[in-house]
C-alpha atoms as one frame of an Amber mdcrd trajectory, in Angstrom:
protein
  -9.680  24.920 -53.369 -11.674  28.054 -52.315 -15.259  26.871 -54.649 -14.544
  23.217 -52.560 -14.553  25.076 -49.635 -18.121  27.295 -50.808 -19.594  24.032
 -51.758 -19.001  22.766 -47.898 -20.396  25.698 -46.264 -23.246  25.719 -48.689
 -24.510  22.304 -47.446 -25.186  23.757 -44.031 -24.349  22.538 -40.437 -20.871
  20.795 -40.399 -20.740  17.796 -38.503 -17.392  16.619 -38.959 -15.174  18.372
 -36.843 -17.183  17.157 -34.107 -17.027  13.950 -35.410 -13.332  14.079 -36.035
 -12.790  15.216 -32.558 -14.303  12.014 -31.180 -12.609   9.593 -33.093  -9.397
  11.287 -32.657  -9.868  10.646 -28.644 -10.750   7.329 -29.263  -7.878   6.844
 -31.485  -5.450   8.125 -28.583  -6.717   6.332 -26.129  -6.141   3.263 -28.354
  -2.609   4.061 -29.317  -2.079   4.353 -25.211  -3.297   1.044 -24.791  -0.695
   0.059 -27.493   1.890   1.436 -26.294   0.669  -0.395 -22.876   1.297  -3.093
 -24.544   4.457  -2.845 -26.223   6.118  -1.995 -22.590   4.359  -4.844 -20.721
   5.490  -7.049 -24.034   8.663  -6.369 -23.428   9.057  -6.347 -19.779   7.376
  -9.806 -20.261   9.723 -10.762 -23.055  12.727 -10.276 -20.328  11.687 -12.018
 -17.796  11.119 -14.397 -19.697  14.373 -14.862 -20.877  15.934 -14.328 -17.617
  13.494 -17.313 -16.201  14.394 -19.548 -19.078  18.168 -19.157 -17.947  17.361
 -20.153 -14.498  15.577 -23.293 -15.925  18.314 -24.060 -18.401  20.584 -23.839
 -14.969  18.230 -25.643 -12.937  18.151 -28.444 -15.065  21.498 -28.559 -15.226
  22.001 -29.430 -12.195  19.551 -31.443 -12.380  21.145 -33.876 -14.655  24.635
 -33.407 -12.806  23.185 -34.398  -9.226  21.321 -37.323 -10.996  24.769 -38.728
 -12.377  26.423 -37.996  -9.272  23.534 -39.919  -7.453  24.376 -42.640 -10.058
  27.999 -42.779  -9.096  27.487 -42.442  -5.643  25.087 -45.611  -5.573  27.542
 -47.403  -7.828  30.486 -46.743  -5.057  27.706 -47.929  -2.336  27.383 -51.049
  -3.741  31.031 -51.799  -4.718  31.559 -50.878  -1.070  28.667 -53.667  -0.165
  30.133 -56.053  -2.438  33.836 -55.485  -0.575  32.253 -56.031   2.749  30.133
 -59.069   1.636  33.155 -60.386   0.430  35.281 -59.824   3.869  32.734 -61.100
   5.772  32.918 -64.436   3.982  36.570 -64.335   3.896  36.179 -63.527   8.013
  33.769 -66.512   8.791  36.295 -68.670   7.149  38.993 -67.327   9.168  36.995
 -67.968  12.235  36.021 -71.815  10.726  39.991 -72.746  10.623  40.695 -70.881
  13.936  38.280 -73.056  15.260  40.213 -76.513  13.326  43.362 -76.030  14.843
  41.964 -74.937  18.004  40.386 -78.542  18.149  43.730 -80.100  16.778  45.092
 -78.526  19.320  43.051 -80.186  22.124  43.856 -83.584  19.953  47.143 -83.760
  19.732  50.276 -82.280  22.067  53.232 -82.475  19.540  51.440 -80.487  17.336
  50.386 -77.276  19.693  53.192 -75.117  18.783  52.454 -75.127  15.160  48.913
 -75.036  16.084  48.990 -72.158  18.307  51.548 -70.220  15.578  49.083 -70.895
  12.937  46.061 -69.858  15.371  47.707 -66.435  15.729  48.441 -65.513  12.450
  44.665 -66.458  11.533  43.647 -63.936  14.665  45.676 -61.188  13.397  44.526
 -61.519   9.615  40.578 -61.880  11.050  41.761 -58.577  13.283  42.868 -56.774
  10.040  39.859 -58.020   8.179  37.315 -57.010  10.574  39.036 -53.004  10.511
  39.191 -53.049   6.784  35.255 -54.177   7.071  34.828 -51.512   9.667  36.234
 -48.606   7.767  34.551 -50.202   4.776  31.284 -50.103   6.593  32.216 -45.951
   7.667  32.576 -45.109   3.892  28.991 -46.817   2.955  27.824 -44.573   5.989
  28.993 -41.651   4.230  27.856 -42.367   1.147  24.475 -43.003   2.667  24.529
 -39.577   4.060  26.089 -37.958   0.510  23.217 -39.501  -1.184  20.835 -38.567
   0.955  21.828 -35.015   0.953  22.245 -35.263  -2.712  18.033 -36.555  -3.029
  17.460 -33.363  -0.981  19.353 -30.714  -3.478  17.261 -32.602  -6.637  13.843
 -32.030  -4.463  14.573 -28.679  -3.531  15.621 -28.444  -7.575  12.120 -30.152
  -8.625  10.542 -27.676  -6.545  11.906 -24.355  -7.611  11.650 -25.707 -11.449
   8.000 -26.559 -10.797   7.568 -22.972  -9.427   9.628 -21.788 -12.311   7.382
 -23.404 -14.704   4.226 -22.060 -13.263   5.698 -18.289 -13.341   6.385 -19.053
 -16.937   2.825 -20.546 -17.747   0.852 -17.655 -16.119   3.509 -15.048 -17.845
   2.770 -16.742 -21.090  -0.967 -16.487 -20.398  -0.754 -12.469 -19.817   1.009
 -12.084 -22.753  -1.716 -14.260 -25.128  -4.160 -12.053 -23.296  -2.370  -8.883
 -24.103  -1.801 -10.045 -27.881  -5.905 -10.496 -28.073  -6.314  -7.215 -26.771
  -3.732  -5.739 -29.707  -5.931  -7.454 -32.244  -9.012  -5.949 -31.348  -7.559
  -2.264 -30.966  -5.825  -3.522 -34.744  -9.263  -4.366 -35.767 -10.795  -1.487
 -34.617  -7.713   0.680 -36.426  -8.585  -1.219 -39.707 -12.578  -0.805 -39.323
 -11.882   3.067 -39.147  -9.616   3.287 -41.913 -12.002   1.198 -43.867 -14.697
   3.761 -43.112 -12.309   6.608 -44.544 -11.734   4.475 -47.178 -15.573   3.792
 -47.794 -16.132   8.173 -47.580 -13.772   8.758 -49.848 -15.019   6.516 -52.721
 -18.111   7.366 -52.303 -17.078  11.357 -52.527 -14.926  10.309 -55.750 -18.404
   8.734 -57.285 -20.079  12.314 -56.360 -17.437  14.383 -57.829 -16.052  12.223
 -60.798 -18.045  11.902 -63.634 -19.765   8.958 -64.723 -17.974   7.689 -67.487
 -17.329   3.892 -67.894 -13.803   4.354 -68.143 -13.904   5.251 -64.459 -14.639
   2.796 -62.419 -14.187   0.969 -58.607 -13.044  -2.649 -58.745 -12.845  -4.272
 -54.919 -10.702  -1.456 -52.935  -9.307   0.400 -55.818 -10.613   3.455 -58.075
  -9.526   2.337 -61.461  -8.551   5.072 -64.249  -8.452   3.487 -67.951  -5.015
   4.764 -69.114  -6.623   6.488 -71.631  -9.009   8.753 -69.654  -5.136  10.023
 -68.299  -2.416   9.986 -71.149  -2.509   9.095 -74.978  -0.638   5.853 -76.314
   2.478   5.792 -75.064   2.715   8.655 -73.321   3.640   9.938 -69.787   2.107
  13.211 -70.033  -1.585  13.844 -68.153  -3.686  15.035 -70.974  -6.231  18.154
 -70.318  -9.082  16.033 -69.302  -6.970  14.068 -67.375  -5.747  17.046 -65.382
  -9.692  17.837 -64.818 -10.205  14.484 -63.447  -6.817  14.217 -61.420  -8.161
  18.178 -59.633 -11.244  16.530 -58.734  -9.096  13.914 -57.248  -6.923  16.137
 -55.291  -9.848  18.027 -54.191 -11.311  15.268 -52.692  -7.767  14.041 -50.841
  -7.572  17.204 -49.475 -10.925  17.569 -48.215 -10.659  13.749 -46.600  -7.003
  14.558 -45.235  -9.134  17.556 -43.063 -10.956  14.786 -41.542  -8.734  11.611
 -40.608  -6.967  11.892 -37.570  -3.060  11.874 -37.703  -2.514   8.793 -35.362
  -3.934   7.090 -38.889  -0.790   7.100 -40.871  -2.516   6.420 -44.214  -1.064
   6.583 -48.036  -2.876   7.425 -51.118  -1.427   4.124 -53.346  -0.947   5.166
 -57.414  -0.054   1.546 -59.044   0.258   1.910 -62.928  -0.538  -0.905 -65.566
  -0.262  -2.024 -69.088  -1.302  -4.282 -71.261   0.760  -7.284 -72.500   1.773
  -5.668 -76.019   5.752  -5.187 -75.621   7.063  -1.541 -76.928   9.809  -1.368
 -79.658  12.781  -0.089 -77.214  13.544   2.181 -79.004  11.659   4.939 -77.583
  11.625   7.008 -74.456  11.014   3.697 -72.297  12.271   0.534 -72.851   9.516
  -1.947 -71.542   6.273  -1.997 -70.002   7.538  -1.740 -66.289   9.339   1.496
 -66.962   6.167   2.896 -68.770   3.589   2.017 -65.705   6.151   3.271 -63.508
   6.214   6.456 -65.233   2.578   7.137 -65.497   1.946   6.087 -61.653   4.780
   9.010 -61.041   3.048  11.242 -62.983  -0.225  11.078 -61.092   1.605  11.378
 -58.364   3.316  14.565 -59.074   0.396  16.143 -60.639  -1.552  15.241 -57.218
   1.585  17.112 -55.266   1.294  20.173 -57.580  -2.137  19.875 -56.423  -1.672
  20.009 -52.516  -1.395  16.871 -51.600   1.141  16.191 -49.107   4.526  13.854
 -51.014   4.688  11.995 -47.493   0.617  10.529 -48.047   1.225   9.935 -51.806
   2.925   6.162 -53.161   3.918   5.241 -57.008   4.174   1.893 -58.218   4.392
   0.296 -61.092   3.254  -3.650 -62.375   3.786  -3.604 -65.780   1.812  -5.858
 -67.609   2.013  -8.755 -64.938  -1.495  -7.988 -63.087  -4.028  -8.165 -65.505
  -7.614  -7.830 -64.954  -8.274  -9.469 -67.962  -6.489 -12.347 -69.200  -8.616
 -12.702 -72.625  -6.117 -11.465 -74.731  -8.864  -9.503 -76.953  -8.411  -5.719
 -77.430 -11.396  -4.861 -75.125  -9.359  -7.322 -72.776  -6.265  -5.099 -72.800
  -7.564  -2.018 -73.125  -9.125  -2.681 -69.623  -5.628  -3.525 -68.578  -3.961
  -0.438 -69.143  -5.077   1.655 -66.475  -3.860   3.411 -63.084  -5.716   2.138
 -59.765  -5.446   4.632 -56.733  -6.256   2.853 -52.949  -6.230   4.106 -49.093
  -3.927   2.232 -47.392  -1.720   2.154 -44.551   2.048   3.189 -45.036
């Protein structure tokens, strides 16, 4: 740790703090905006809610005035159809009242009948004309109910139109909010990138140049055999060498990102498809990967490298880089990869 440190003060002016204290601001005033954005997401998210409940309601009653409308005008016309029906049976009251009156012009001997038969007509056209009377008050009312009723499903259209636009322009804040996230994401994932970028390009400077250390895509790649000897769990010396370079690095990179970046230094161990005996200390290849990406791991923390930045995995033999099934194929499968990620 203290020759790293002489080597940075040897190369001269030190830029990074500088550096680090810019990107740190930027990164706080990005996780502001986030959090922004959480609060109006939520607040959003409730009302929301609370306005698809009042449309759920509103249509509701919708559909209950619209039936009642339907039953109303169903009772209107029955009460049509009764009137139409006593007006008929009226204007042939009023057509035999009119017979006898004329048989009773005709014909004396007959008047008395006549004139009974005349009033019992005029008191059934006097009952029919009040039951067409109060038959004609209920159709009046149920004008007026279903006019009153057309007025609560308009005033109902109305507020669920308004409802609907509330909804549509809350719907467009929050698409424009989520657009926003992605970019301050983006951003998030362009600076970790850059880390990521600094600190393979420190392990090529400090690692030496062997072929059995390599980068493949986002990973630095460690041939088992650079690390621990057949079927072992235990970091041989020049292992250990390599692994303090490592840490040295970690450490030195740890100085620089900013702690809004909660990043993770992966270890994933790997092995080739040949299946052990079982009868040794492990049982199968996932326990052995396993055991060697613990290893690193613990080596690293013995190093200085914070446990709560530091992952183990292991994969077995089930992510090959080469599928060949040569030994130069499997030999390049047993090895431990190491990536800067994101917890």
């Amino acid at each position: 740790m203290a020759l790293a440190r002489a080597r940075r003060r040897e190369r001269g002016v030190d830029y990074w703090p500088g550096f680090v204290d810019a990107l740190a601001t930027l990164l706080l005033a990005i996780m502001f905006l986030l959090s922004v954005f959480v609060l109006a997401q939520f607040f959003l998210s409730q009302e929301i809610t609370s306005r698809d409940a009042v449309l759920d309601r509103l249509n509701a009653q919708v559909n209950e005035l619209t039936q009642l409308l339907a039953l109303e005008r169903a009772n209107t016309q029955d009460a049509e159809d009764t009137i139409a029906s006593l007006r008929s049976s009226l204007s042939e009251a009023e057509a035999e009242r009119s017979r006898l009156e004329q048989l009773l012009e005709s014909g004396a001997g007959q008047s008395e009948e006549a004139q009974e038969r005349i009033g019992a007509l005029t008191s059934e056209i006097e009952d029919e004309r009040q039951v067409s009377q109060r038959a004609l008050s209920q159709v009046e009312l149920l004008n007026q109910q279903i006019s009153a009723l057309r007025q609560q499903i308009g005033a109902l259209e109305a507020a669920l139109d308004a409802s609907e636009q509330r909804d549509q322009r809350s719907r467009a804040k929050i698409a424009d909010l989520g657009r926003r996230l992605n970019v301050a994401l983006a951003q998030r994932v362009q600076e970790l990138n850059r880390y990521r970028s600094d600190f393979f390009g420190r392990l090529r400077e400090i690692l030496s140049d062997r072929e059995n250390i390599r980068i493949v895509g986002d990973r630095f790649v460690f041939q088992s055999e650079v690390l621990f000897a057949s079927g072992a769990t235990e970091i041989n010396p020049n292992g250990q060498e390599e692994m303090q370079k490592l840490a040295d690095a970690v450490l030195d990179l740890q100085e620089e990102i900013p702690p809004e970046i909660n990043w993770v230094l992966r270890v994933d161990g790997h092995t080739d498809d040949v299946p052990l005996t079982g009868t040794g200390r492990y049982r199968d290849n996932w326990e052995l990967s396993a055991a060697r990406a613990i290893a690193v791991v613990k080596f690293l923390i013995d190093q200085g490298v914070p446990a709560s930045r530091l992952v183990a995995t292991g994969f077995g033999e089930y992510q090959p880089l080469d599928t060949a099934g040569t030994a130069e194929a499997r030999a390049r499968n047993r090895r431990i990869e190491l990536k800067l990620t994101e917890r």
